[in-house]
VOBA-1610 file (N, C-alpha, C; in pm, whole numbers, padded with zeros to 5 digits, always signed):
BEGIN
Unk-00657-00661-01687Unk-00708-00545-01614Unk-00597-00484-01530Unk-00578-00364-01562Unk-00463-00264-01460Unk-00449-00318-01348Unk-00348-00339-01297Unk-00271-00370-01144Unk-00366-00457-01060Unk-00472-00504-01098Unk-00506-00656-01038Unk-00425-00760-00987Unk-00333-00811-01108Unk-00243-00908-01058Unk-00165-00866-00987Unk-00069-00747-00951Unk-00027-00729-00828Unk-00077-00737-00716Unk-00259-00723-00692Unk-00269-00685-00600Unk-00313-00881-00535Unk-00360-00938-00644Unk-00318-01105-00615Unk-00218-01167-00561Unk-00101-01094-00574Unk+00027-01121-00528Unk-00009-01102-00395Unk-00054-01004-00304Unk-00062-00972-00193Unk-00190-01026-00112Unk-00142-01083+00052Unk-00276-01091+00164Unk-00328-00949+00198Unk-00269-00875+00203Unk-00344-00749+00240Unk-00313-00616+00182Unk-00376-00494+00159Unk-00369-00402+00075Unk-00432-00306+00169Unk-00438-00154+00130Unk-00530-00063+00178Unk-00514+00032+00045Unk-00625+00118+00076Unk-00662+00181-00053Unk-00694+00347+00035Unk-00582+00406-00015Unk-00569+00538+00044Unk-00568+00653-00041Unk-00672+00786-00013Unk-00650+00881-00091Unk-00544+00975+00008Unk-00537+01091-00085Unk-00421+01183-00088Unk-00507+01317+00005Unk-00613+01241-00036Unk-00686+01360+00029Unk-00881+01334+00011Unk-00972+01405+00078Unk-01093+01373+00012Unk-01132+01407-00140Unk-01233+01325-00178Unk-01323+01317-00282Unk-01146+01278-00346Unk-01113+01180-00376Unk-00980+01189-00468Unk-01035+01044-00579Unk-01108+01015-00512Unk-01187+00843-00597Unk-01157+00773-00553Unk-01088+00746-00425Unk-01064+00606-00304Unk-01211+00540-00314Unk-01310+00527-00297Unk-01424+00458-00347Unk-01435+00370-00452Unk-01439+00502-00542Unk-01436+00433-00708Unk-01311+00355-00724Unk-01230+00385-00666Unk-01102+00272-00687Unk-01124+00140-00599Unk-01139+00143-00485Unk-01198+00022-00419Unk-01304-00064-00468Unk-01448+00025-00541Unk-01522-00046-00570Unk-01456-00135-00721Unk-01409-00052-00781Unk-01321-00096-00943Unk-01230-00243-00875Unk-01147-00225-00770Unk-01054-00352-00739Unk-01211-00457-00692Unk-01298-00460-00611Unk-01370-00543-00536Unk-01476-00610-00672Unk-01461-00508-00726Unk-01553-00608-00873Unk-01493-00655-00967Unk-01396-00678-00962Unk-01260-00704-01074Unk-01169-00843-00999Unk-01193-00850-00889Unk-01095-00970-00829Unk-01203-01067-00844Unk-01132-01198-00879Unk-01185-01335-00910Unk-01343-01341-00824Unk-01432-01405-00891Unk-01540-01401-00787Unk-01594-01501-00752Unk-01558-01622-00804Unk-01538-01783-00770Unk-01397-01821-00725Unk-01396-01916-00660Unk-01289-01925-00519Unk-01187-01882-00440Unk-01227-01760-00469Unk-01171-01617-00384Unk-01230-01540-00284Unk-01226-01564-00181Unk-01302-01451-00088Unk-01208-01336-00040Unk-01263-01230-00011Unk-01249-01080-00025Unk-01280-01027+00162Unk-01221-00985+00196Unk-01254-00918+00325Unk-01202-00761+00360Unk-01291-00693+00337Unk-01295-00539+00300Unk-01363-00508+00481Unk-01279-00399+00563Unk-01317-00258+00608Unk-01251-00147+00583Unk-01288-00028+00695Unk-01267+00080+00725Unk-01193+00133+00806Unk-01098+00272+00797Unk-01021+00271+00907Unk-01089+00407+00972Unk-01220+00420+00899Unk-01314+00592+00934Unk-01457+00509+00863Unk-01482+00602+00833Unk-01679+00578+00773Unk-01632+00584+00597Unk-01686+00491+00559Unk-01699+00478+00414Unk-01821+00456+00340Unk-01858+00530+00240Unk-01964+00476+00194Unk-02083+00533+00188Unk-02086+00631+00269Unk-02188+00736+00260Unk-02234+00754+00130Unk-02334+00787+00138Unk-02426+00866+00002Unk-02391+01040-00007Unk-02360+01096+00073Unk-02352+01235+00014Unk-02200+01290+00131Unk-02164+01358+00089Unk-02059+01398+00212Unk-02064+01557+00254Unk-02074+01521+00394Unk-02075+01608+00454Unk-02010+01756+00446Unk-01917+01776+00433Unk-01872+01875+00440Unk-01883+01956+00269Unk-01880+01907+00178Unk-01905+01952+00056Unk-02051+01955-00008Unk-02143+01844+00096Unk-02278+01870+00023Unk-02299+01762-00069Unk-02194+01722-00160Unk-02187+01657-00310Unk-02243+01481-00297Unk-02303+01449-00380Unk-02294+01293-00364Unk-02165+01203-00392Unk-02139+01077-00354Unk-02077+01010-00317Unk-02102+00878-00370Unk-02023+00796-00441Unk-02043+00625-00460Unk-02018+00575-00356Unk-02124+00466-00346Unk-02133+00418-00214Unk-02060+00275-00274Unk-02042+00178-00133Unk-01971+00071-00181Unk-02052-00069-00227Unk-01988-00132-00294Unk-02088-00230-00338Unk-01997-00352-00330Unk-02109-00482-00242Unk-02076-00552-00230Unk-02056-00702-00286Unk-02040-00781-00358Unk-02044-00920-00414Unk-02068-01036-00306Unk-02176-01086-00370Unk-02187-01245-00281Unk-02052-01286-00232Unk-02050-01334-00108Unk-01958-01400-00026Unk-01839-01315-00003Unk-01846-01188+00005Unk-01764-01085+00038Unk-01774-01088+00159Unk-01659-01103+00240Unk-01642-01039+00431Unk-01670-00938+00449Unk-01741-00836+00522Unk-01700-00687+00505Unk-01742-00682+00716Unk-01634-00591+00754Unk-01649-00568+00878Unk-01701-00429+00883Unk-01792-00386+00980Unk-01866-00240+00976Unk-01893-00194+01099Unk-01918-00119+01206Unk-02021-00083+01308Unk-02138-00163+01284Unk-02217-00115+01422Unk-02340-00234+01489Unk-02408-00108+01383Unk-02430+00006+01394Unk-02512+00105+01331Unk-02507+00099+01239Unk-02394+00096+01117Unk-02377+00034+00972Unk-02442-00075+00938Unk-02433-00144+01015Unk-02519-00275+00975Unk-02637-00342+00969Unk-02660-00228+01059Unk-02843-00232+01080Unk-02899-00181+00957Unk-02812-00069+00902Unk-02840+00021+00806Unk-02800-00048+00651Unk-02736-00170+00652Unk-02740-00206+00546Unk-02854-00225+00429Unk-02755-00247+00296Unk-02889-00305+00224Unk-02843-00436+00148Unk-02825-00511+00256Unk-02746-00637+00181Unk-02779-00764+00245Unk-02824-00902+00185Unk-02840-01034+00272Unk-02744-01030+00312Unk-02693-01098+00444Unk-02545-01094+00531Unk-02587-01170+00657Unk-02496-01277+00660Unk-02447-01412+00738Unk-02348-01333+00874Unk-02426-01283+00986Unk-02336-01268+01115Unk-02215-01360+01133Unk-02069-01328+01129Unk-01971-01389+01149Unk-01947-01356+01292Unk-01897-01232+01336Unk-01817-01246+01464Unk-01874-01079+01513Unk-01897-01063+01631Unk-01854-00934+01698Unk-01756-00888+01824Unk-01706-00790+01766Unk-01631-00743+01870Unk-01646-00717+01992Unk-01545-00754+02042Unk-01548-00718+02220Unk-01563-00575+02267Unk-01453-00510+02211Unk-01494-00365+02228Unk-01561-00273+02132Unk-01579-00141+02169Unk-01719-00090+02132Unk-01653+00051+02091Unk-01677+00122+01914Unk-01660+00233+01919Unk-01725+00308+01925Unk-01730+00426+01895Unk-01829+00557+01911Unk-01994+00556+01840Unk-01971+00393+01728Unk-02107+00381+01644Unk-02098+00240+01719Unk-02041+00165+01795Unk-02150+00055+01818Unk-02000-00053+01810Unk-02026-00169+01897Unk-01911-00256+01817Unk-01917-00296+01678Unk-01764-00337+01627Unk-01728-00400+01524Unk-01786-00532+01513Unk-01881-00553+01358Unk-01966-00660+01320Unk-01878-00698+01202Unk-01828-00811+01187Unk-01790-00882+01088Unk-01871-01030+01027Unk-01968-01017+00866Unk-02031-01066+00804Unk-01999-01101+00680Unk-02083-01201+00665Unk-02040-01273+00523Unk-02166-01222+00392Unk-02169-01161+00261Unk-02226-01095+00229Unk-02349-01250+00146Unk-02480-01251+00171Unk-02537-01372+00085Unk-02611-01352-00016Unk-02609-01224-00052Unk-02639-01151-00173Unk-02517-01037-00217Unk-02573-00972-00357Unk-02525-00838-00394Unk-02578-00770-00307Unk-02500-00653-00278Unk-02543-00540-00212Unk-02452-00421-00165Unk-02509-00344-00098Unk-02453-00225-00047Unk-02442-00210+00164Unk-02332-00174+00155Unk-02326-00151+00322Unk-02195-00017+00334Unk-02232+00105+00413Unk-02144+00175+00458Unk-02044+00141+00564Unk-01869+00115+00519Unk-01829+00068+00598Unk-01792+00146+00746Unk-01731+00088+00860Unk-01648+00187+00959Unk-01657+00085+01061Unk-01496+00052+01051Unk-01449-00057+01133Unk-01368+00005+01278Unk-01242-00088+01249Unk-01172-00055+01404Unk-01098+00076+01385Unk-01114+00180+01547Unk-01064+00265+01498Unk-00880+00281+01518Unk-00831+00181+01559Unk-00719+00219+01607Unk-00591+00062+01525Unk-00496+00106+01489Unk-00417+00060+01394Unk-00386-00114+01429Unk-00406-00113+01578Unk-00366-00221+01653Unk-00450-00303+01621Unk-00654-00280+01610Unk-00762-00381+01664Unk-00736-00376+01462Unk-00719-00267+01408Unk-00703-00340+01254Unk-00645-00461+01184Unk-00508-00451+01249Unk-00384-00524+01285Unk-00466-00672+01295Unk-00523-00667+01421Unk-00574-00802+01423Unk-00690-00887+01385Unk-00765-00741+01341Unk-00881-00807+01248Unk-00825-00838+01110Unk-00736-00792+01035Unk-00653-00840+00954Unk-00590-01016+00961Unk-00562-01058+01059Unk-00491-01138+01124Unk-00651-01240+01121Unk-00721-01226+01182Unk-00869-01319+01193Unk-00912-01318+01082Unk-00957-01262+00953Unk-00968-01282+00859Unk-00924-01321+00753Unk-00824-01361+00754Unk-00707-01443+00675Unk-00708-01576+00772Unk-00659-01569+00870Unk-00652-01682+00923Unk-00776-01772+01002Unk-00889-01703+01015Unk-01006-01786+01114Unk-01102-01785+00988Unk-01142-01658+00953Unk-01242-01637+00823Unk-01234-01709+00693Unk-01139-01759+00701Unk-01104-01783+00594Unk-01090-01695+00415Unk-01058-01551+00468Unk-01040-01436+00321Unk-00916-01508+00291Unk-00906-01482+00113Unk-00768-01506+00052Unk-00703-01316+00015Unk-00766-01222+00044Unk-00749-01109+00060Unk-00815-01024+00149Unk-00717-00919+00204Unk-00823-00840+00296Unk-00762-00699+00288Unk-00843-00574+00245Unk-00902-00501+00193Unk-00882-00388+00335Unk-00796-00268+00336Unk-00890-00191+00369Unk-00870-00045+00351Unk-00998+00033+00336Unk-01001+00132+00313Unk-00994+00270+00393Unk-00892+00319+00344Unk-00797+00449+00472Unk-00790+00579+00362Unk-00694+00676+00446Unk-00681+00786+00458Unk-00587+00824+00489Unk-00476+00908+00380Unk-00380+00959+00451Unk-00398+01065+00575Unk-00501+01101+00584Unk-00508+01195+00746Unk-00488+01067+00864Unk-00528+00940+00817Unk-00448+00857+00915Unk-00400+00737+00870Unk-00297+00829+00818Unk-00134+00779+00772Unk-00111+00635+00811Unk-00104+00591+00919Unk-00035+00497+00970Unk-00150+00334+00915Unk-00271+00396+00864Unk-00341+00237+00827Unk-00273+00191+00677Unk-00133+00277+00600Unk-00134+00283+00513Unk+00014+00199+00534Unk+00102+00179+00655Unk+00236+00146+00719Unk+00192+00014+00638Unk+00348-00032+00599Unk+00360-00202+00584Unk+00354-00284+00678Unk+00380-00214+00819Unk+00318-00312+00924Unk+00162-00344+00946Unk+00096-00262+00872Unk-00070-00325+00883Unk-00094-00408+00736Unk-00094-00353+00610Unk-00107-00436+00516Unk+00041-00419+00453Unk+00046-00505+00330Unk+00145-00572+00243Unk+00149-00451+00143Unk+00071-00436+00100Unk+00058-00359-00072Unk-00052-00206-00025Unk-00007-00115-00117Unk-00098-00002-00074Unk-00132+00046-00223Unk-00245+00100-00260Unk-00307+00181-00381Unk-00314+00344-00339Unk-00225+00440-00434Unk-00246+00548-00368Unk-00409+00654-00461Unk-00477+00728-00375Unk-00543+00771-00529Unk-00566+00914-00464Unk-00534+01008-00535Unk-00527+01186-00637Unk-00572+01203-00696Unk-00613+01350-00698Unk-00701+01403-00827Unk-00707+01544-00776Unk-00815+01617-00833Unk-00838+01751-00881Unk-00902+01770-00737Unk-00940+01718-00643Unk-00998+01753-00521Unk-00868+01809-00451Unk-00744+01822-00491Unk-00591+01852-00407Unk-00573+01969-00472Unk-00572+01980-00608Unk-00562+02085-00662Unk-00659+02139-00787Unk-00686+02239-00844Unk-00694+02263-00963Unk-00589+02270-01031Unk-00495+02296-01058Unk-00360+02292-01098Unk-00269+02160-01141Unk-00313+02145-01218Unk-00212+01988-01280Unk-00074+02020-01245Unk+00003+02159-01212Unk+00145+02128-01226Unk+00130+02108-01036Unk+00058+02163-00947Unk+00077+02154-00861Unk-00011+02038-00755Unk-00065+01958-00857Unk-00141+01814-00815Unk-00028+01761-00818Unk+00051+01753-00943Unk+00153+01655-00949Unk+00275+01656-00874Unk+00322+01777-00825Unk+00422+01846-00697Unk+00355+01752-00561Unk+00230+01740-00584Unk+00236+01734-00395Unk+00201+01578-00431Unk+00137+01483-00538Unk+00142+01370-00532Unk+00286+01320-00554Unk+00372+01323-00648Unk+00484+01331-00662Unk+00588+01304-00527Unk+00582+01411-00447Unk+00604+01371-00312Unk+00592+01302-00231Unk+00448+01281-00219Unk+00373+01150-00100Unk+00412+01040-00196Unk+00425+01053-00294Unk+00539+00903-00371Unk+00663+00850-00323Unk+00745+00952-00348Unk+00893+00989-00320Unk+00908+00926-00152Unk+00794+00961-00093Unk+00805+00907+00067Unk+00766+00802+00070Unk+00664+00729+00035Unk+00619+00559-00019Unk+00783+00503-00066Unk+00835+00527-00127Unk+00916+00451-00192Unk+01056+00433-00122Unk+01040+00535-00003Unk+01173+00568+00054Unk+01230+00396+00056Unk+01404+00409-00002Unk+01431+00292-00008Unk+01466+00189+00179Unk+01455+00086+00171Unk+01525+00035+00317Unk+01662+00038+00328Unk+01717+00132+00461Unk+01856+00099+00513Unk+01911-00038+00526Unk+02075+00042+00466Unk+02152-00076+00458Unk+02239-00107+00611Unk+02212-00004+00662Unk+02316+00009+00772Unk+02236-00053+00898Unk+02093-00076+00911Unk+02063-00204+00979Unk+02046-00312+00945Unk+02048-00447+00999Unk+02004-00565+00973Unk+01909-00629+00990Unk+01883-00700+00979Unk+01744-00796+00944Unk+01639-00832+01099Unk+01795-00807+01207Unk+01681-00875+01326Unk+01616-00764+01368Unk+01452-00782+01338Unk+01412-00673+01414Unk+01385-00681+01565Unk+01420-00779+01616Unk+01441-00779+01787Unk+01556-00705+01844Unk+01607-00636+01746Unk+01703-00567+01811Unk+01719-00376+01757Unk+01592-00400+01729Unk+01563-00268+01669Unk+01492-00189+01807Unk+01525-00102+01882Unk+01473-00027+02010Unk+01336-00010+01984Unk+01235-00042+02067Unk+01086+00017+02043Unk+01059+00200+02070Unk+01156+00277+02148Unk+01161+00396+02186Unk+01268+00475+02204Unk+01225+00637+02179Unk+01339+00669+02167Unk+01401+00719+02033Unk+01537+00792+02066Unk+01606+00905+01937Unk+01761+00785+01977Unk+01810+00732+01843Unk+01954+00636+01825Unk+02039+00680+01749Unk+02163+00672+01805Unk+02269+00681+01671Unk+02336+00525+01678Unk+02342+00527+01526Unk+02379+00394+01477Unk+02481+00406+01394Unk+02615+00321+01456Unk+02706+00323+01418Unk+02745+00234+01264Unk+02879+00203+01205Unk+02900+00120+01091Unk+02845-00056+01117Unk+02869-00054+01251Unk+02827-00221+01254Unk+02699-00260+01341Unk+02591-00145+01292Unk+02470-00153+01355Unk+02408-00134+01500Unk+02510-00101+01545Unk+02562-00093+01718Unk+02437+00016+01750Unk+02389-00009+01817Unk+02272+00129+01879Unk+02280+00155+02015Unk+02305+00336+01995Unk+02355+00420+02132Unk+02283+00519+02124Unk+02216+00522+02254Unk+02054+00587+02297Unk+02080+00734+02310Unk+02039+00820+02249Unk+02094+00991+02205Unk+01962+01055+02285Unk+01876+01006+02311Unk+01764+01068+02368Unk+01631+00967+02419Unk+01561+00957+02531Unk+01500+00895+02535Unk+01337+00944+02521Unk+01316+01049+02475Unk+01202+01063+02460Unk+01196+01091+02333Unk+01059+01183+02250Unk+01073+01192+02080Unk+01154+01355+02047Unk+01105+01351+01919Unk+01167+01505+01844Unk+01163+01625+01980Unk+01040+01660+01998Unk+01036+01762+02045Unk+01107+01793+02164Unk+01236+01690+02230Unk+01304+01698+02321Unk+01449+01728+02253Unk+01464+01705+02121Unk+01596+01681+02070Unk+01684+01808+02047Unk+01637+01906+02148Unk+01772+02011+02134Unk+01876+02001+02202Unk+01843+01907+02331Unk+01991+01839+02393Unk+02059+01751+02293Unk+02049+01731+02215Unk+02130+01657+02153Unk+02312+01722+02116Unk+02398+01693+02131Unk+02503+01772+02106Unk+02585+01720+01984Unk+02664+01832+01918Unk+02747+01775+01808Unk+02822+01648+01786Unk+02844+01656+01912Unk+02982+01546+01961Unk+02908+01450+02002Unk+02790+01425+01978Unk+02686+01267+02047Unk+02666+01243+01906Unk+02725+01273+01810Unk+02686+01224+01658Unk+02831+01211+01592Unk+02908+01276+01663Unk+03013+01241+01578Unk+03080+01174+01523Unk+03074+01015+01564Unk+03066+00915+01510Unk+02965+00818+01430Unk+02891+00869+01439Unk+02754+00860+01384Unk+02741+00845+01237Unk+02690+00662+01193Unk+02685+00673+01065Unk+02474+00685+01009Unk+02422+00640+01108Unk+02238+00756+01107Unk+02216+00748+01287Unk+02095+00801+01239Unk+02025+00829+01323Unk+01915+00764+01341Unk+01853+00649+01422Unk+01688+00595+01405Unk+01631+00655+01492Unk+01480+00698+01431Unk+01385+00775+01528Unk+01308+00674+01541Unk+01245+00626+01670Unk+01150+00515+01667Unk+00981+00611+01654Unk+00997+00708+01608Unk+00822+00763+01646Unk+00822+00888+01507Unk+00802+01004+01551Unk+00745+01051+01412Unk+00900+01154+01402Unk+00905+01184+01238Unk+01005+01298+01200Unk+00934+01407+01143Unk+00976+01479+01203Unk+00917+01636+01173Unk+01022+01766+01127Unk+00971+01807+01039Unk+01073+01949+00996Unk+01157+01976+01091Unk+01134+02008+01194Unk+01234+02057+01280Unk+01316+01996+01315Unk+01330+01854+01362Unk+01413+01713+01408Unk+01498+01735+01265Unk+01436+01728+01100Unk+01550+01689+00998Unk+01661+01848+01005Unk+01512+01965+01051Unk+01641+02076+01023Unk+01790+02094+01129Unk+01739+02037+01271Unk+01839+02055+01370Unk+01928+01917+01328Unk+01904+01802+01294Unk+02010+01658+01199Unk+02075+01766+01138Unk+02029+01840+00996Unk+02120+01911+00942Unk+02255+02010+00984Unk+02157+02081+01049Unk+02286+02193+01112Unk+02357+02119+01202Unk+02347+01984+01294Unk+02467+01921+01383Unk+02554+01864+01270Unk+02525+01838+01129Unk+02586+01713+01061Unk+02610+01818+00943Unk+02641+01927+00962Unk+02689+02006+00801Unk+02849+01957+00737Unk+02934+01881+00841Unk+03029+01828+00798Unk+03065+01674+00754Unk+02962+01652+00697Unk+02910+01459+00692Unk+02782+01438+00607Unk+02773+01314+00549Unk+02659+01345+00527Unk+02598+01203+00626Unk+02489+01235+00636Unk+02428+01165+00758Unk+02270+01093+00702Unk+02263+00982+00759Unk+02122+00893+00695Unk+02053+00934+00824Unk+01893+00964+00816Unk+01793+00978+00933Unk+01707+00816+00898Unk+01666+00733+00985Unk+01640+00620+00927Unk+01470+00656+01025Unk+01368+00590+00977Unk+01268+00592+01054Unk+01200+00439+01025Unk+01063+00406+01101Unk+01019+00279+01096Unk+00972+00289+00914Unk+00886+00369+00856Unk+00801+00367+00781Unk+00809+00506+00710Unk+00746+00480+00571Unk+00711+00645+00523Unk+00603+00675+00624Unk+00538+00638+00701Unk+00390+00712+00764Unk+00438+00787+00838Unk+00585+00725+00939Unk+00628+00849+01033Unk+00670+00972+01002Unk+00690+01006+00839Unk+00748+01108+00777Unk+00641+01255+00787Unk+00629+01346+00867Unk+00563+01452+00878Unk+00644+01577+00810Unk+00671+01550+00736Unk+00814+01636+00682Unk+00748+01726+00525Unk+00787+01862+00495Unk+00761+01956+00402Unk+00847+01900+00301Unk+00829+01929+00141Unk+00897+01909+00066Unk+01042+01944+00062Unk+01038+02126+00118Unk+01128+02233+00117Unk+01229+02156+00227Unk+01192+02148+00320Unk+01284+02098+00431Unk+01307+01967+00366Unk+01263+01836+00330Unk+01329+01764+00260Unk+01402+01759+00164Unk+01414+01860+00078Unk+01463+01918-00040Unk+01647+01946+00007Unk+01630+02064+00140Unk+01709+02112+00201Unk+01811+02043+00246Unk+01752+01861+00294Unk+01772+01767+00390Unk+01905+01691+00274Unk+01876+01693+00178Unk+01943+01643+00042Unk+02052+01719+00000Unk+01987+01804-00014Unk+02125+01875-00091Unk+02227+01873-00007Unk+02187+01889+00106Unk+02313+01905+00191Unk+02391+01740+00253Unk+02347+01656+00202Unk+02420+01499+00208Unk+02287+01400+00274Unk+02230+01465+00303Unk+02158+01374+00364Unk+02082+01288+00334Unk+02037+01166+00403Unk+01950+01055+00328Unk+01827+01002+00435Unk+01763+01008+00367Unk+01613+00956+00481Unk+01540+00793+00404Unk+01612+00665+00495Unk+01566+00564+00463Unk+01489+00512+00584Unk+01402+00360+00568Unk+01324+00305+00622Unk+01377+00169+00659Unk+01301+00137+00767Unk+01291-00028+00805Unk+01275-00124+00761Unk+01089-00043+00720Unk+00994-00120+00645Unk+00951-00044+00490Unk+01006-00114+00385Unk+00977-00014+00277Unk+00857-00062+00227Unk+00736+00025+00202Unk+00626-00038+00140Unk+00642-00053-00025Unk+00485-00112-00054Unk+00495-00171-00132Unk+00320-00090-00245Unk+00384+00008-00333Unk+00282+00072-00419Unk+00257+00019-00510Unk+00165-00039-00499Unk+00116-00144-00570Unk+00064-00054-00768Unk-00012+00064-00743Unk-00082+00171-00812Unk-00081+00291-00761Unk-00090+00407-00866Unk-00185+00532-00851Unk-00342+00571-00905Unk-00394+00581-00909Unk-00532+00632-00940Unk-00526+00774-00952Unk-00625+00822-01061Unk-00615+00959-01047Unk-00734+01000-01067Unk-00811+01056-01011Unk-00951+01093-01024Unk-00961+01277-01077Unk-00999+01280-01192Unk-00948+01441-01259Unk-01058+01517-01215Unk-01199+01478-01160Unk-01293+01553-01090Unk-01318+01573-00968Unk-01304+01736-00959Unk-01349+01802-00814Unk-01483+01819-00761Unk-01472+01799-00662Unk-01635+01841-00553Unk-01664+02010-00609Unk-01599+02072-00628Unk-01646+02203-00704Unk-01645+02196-00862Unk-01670+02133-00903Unk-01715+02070-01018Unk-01621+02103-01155Unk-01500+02185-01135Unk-01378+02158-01239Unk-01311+02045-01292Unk-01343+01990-01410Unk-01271+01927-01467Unk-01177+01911-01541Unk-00988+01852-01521Unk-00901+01847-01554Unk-00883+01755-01623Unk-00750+01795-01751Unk-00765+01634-01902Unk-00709+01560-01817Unk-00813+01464-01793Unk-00787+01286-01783Unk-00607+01257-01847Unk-00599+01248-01972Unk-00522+01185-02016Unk-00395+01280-02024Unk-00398+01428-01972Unk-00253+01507-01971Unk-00223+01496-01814Unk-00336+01453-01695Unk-00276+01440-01621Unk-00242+01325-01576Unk-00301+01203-01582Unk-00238+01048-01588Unk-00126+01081-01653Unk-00089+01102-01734Unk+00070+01119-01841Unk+00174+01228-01752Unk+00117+01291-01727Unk+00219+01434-01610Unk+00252+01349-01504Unk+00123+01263-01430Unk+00189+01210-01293Unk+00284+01115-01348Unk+00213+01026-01456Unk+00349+00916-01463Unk+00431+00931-01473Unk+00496+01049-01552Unk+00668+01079-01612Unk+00707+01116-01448Unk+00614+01197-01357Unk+00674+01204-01241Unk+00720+01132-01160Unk+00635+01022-01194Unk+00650+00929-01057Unk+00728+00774-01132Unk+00750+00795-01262Unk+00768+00641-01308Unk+00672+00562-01260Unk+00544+00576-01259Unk+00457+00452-01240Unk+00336+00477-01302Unk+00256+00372-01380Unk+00152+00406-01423Unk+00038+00450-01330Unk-00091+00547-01427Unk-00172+00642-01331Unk-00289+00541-01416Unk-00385+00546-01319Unk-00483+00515-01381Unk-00610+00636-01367Unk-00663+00623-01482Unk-00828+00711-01437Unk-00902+00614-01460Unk-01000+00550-01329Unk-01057+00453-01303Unk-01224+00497-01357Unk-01251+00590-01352Unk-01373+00614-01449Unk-01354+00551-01606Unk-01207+00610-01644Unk-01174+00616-01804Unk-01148+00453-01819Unk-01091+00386-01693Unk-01092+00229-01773Unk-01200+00158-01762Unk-01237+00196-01657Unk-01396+00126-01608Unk-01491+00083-01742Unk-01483+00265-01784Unk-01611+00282-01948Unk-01560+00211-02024Unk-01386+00206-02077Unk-01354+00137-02181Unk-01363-00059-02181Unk-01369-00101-02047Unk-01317-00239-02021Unk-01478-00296-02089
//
């Protein structure tokens, strides 16, 4: 079965679309019924609301998630009331979000539950951390959103699933332009020009980093302060680390100080990357290189060829378009689902 065994390789994963209705569902539910279902346990949340029956803003229905005996799944106090599943109370949270605290249960039937866990990257972080290690999951699961990018960082899980489709575009040449990209930034390779200790990596702050890793503080607050920066505070300068987010403007003003060099911008993660194609495009030609700390780890693509406005694109010309793009296989998780 497609990219299963990679995702065995890994304690933790998240399963992120590119955008809504893209089949982040149908791809989650496809991995959660496909991983071993005797002596394997599974621990699946949310980094928003999952699972709904119809969605809001389009009207359209929605696959909801489905659960397997002895599945973990963490949810809101309100999700859970609302379940439709036997389920063994494990643990609740101390603090409380906008639906109720975080309930983490053990599933004692098949069933269905809408997820929506912790909302903030940190309480994920460590419900990640309790479920592997107290719960006893041999995987843990969770389901995000590139609108919040950062549940998708290798500092929260190990392995990531990306999934696209016709909800981004009608346009196969221009689905594959903008997935293509959010690839290209997943894959960004890790700098060579730091080393391994990350205790000596600054938590804050704009750095220039010299040939022997040496770090000299160029600014102490983020981008949007960085027009003090001067030519001659880089001129020795073999990158630059941003400890927080990069934005068009930060790579275009790197460029114009560094038109005589070519210069690496290094950041923690692809998530901090807020950056346009064009301006990255720009960022290149002219010498430049944008590497990472932490390079993740894309496990898959998914491609879901049906839109919430009900156009349908060929399955099999656009799995084949993204792959030559991206060198990686695409799956259409409807199309293997029917055939398996």
């Amino acid at each position: 079965m497609p990219f299963v065994q990679e995702i065995l390789n890994c304690r933790s994963i998240s399963v992120v679309g590119l955008g809504k209705n893209t089949g982040k569902t149908e791809c989650l539910n496809y991995i959660l019924n496909r991983l071993p279902a005797e002596g394997f346990t599974v621990a699946v949340s949310s980094a928003g609301i999952d699972g709904e029956t119809l969605d809001l803003v389009t009207g359209t229905s929605k696959p909801e998630i489905f659960l397997r005996r002895g599945t973990l799944f963490a949810t809101s106090e309100k999700h859970y009331r609302e379940r439709r599943i036997l389920s063994e109370l494990i643990d609740i949270s101390n603090r409380k979000t906008s639906l109720g605290r975080v309930v983490t249960a053990r599933a004692l039937s098949h069933g269905k539950s809408q997820l929506s866990g912790h909302p903030t990257t940190d309480a994920l972080k460590r419900w990640i951390e309790r479920a592997l290690e107290v719960f006893g999951a041999d995987l843990a699961i969770i389901d995000g959103a590139l609108s919040r990018v950062s549940i998708a960082s290798p500092a929260v899980t190990e392995g990531l699933i990306l999934s696209t489709g016709a909800a981004i575009s009608a346009s196969i040449d221009n689905l594959v332009f903008k997935t293509a990209f959010m690839v290209e930034l997943i894959n960004l390779e890790r700098t060579s020009v730091v080393g391994n200790n990350e205790d000596s990596i600054p938590a804050n702050g704009i750095w220039s980093v010299d040939s022997n890793s040496n770090f000299s503080l160029l600014l102490k607050g983020g981008v949007f302060n960085s027009d003090s920066i001067h030519p001659d505070d880089v001129s020795d300068t073999k990158a630059i680390f941003i400890s927080g987010a990069l934005t068009d403007r930060f790579l275009n003003q790197v460029r114009s100080l560094c038109l005589d060099k070519d210069i690496e911008i290094i950041i923690r993660d692809f998530s901090k990357a807020f950056i346009s194609h064009s301006n990255f495009s720009s960022f290149k030609k002219s010498g430049g290189r944008l590497s990472v700390l932490n390079r993740s780890k894309l496990l898959a693509v998914c491609a879901n060829p049906v839109s919430p406005e009900g156009y349908i694109l060929d399955s099999e010309r656009l799995c084949s378009r993204l792959s030559s793009a991206i060198n990686l296989p695409v799956y259409d998780i409807r199309r293997i689902r029917n055939e398996a």
